[in-house]
C-alpha positions in Angstrom: 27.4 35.7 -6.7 27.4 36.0 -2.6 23.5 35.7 -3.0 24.7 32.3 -5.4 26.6 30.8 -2.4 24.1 32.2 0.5 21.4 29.5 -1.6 24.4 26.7 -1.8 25.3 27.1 1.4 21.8 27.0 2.9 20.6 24.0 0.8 23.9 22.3 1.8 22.9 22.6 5.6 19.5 21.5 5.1 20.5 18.6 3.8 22.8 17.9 6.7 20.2 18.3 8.8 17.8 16.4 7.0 20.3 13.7 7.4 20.7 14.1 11.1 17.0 13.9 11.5 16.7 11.0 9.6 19.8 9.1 11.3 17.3 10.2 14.9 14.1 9.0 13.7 16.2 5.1 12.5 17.6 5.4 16.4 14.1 5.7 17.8 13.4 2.7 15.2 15.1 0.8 17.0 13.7 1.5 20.3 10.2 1.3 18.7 10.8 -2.5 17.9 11.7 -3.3 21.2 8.7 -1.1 22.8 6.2 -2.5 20.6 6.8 -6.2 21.7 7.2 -5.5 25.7 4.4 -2.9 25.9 2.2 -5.1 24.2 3.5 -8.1 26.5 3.6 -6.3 29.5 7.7 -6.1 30.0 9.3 -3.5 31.2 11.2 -1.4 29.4 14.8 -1.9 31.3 17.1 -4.5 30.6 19.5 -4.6 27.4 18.0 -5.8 24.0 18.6 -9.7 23.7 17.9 -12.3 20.6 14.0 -13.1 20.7 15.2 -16.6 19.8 17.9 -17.4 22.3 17.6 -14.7 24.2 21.6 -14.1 24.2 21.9 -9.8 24.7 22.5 -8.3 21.9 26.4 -6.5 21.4 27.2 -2.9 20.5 27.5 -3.9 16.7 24.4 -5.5 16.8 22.4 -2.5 17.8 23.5 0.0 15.0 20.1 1.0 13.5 19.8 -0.3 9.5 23.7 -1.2 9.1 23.7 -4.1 12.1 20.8 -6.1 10.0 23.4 -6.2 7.3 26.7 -6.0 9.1 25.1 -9.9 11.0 24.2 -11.1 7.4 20.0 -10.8 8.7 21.1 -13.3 11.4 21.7 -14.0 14.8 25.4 -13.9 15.3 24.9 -16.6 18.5 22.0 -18.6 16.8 22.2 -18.4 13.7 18.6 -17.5 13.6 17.4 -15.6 10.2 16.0 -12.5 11.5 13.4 -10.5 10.0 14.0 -7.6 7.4 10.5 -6.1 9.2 13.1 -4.3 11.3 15.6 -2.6 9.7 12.5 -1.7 7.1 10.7 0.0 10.6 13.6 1.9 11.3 13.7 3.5 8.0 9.9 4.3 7.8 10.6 5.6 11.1 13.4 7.9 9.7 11.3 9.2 6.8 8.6 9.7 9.1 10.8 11.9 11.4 12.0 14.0 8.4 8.5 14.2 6.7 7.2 15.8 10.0 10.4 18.0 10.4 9.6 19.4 6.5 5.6 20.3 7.5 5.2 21.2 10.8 6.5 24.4 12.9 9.9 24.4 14.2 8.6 25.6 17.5 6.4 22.4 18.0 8.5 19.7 16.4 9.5 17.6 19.4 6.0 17.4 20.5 4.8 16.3 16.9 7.5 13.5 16.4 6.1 12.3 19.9 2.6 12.1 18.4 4.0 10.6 15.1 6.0 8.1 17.2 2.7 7.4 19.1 0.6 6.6 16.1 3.9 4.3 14.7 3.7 2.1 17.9 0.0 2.2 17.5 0.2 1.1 14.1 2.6 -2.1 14.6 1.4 -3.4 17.5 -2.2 -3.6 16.0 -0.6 -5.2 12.6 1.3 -7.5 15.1 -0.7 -8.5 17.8 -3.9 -7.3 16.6 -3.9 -5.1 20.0 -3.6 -1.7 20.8 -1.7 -0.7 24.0 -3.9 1.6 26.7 -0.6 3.1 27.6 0.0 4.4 23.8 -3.7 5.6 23.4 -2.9 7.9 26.5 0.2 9.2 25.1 -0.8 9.7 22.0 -4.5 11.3 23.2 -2.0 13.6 25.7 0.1 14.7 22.7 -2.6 15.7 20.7 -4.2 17.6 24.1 -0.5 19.6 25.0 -0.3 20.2 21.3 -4.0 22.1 21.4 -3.4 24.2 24.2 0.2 25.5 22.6 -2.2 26.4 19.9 -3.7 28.8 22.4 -6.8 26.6 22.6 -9.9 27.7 25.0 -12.4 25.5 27.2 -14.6 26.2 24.6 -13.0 24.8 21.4 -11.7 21.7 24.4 -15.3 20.9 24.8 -15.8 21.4 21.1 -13.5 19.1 20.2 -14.2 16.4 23.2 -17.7 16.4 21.5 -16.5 15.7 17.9 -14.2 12.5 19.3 -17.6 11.0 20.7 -19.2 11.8 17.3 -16.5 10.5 15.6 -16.4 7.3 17.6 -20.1 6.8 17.0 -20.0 4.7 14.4 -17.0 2.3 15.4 -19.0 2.2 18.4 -22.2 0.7 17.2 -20.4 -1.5 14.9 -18.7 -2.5 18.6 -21.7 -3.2 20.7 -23.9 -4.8 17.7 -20.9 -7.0 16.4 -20.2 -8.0 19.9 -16.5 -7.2 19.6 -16.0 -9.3 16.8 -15.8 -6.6 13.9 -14.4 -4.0 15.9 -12.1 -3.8 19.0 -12.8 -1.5 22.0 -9.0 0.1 20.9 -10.6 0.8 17.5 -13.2 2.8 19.3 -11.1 4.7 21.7 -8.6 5.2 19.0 -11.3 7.0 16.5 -12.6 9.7 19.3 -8.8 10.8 19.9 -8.9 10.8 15.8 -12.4 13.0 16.0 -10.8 14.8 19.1 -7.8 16.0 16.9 -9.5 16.6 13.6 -13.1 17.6 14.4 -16.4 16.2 13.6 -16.4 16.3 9.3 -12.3 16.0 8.9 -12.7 12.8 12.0 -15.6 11.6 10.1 -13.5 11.7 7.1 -10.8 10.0 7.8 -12.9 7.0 9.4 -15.0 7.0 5.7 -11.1 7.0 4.0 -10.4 3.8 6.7 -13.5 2.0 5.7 -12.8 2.2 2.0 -9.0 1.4 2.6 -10.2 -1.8 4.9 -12.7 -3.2 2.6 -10.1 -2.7 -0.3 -7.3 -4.5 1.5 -10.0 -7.0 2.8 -10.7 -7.9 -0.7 -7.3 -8.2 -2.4 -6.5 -10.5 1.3 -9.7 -12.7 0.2 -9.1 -13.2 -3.5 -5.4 -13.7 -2.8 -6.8 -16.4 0.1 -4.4 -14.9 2.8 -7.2 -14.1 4.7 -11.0 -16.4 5.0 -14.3 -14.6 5.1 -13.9 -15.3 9.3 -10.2 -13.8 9.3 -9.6 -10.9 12.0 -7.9 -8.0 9.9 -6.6 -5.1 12.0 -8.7 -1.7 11.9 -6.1 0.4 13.7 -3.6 0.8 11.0 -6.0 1.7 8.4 -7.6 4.7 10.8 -4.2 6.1 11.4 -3.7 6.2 7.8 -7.2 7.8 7.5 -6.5 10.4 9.9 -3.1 11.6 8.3 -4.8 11.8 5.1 -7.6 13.8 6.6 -5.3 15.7 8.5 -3.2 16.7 5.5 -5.6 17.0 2.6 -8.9 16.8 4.2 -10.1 20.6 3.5 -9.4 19.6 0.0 -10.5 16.9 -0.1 -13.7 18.3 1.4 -13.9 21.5 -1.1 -13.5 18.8 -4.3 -16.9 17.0 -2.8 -18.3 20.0 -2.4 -17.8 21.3 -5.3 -18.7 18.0 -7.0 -22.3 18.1 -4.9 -23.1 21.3 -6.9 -22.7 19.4 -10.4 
């Protein structure tokens, strides 16, 4: 019976806190919206957030992550602008994110993993926005991923190791850079694919590029066929190596031991 309660009373306070980390990662959300645009534009960071239309600041009621979008009816309450649901929808990916990374990683590095995740998220949008990749965010994301090594006890060594697999990694965005002349691939889509290599290693790096291909030229394809996109249309690579990477970072040993297994057939 007390052993009955002790499991109650434990999955009752995981679930609060599941809910607190949730209601965090919608609040950083929020932020992320505004940093994506004024990185990306070159604005600073101070300064209240204001209507992108008329530029009126925003009040307290209007800043509540999720509920303000429907509290304002999805419009401006000085405008009368329709606003888009991409943000209340990036707050909530946002908060799933958080609580996804609080479920899998170690408690004892969870801040510094929710930086990195919140790296990648700012990554992600501004490349599906803007079709650019902030400097600034490849530094702090690259940095994460570095103090996040050397709390795993890393040595010069395995450093050097792993400085080598980002260039290997990079390798082939990189040619596809130089020979395309920029026009296939971005110099962000390059820098961002040796952090990915740095991180992962050489076959897990090289892995999760092959998985970004094969997601791009899927996407690509529906895009053409759907005529959204034209056989000249610019289509972002960054989001689709991000997604590569967390699926190489999570089931790439898998992954790896299912081809391997499959070579032997």
């Amino acid at each position: 019976m007390i052993q009955n309660n002790l499991v109650s009373t434990y999955s009752e306070l995981l679930y609060l806190v599941g809910i607190f980390v949730f209601i965090l990662g919608t609040a950083l959300g929020s932020f992320i919206n505004v940093l994506v645009d004024r990185v990306i534009k070159g604005e600073t960071m101070g300064g209240r957030s204001h209507c992108d239309h008329c530029k009126k600041t925003l009040r307290w009621f209007e800043l509540i992550p999720i509920l303000s979008f429907f509290l304002i009816r999805g419009k401006c309450t000085r405008c009368h602008t329709k606003l888009s649901f991409e943000h209340p929808l990036i707050e909530i990916i946002t908060g799933l994110l958080f609580v996804g990374t609080w479920l899998c990683v170690p408690m004892s590095s969870l801040i510094l993993y929710w930086g990195i995740v919140s790296c990648a998220w700012v990554i992600f949008l501004s490349d599906v926005r803007y079709q650019l990749i902030s400097d600034y965010m490849q530094a702090a994301f690259f940095l994460g991923i570095f103090l996040l090594k050397i709390i795993e006890r890393a040595t010069f060594f395995s450093l050097a190791a792993d400085v080598f697999a980002g260039v290997m990694v990079a390798l082939p965005i990189g040619l596809i850079f130089v020979v395309s002349n920029e026009r296939a691939m971005g110099l962000g889509d390059v820098i961002l694919a040796a952090i990915i290599g740095f991180a992962l290693g050489i076959v897990r790096g090289l892995l999760g590029v092959y998985i970004a291909f094969l997601l791009g030229a899927v996407v690509g394809m529906i895009l053409l066929i759907g005529k959204k996109k034209g056989m000249k249309s610019a289509v972002p690579f960054g989001p689709f190596l991000l997604i590569g990477m967390a699926v190489a970072a999570l089931y790439g040993e898998r992954l790896i031991a299912i081809a391997r297994a499959l070579g032997r057939w």
